[in-house]
Structures are given as C-alpha cells and as structure tokens.
C-alpha angles and dihedrals in degrees: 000000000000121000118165130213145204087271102022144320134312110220119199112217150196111187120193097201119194083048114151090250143355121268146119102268094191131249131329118172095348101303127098114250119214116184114214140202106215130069125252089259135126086345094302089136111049091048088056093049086055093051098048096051092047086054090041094054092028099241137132104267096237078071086070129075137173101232095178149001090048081165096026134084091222099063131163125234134205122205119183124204097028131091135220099256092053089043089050097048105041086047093062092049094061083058 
C-alpha cells in the first residue's frame, strides 16, 4: 500500500466513485480505498482523489500526483515532501 521514495510516498489505491460523499474509507487488500463523490468522468474523479489525499495528509494538492491507473479504480499515487511515517500516521487518523 505504501511504498516511499527518494522525494515522497507511493499510495496504492482503490476509489468507489459515485459514492454519497469523499472520504478514505481504510485498507482492503492491501490497498487503501478512498470513496469519492464524482463520477469517472472528464477527469472528475481523479481530481477528487487528489483533493481528498492532500486533505487527508494535510498537504497542498500540487503535492499530490496520480502516477498510475489515470482509467483504472486501482490507481497509484505519488506525494512529495512527506515521509512514510507521517503518511502512515495521518492516514490512520482519517479512519
């Protein structure tokens, strides 16, 4: 789920979009599952998803970028100037 890197963290995750509202919803297989609000349309979701990480780890979103899965639900995300100690423990405090 977490992997870090030499400027930040990798997150592994599993969106729901059309979900009543955003939110990290915690861990399933190993991946972290975020529920979001806007379809997978146009791009609606994934710029949720990045919303919704940045204000779950408290940083500004252009900290934030989808590194993979742009068309898929599991999708990877990449997030500069943290570590993964303070990913790890500010996303079990959302739960």
């Amino acid at each position: 789920m977490l992997t870090a890197t030499a400027d930040g963290v990798l997150i592994t995750i599993r969106v729901i979009p059309r979900a009543g509202r955003s939110a990290v919803g915690g861990t399933r297989d190993g991946v972290l599952l975020v529920r979001l609000n806007a379809p997978p349309v146009d791009g609606a979701a994934n710029a949720e998803l990045i919303e919704v990480i940045a204000k779950a780890l408290g940083v500004p979103k252009r900290a934030v970028t989808l590194a993979s899965g742009e068309r898929s639900r599991q999708k990877t995300v990449r997030v500069t100037g943290i570590t993964l100690a303070e990913v790890s423990t500010r996303l079990r405090t959302t739960d």
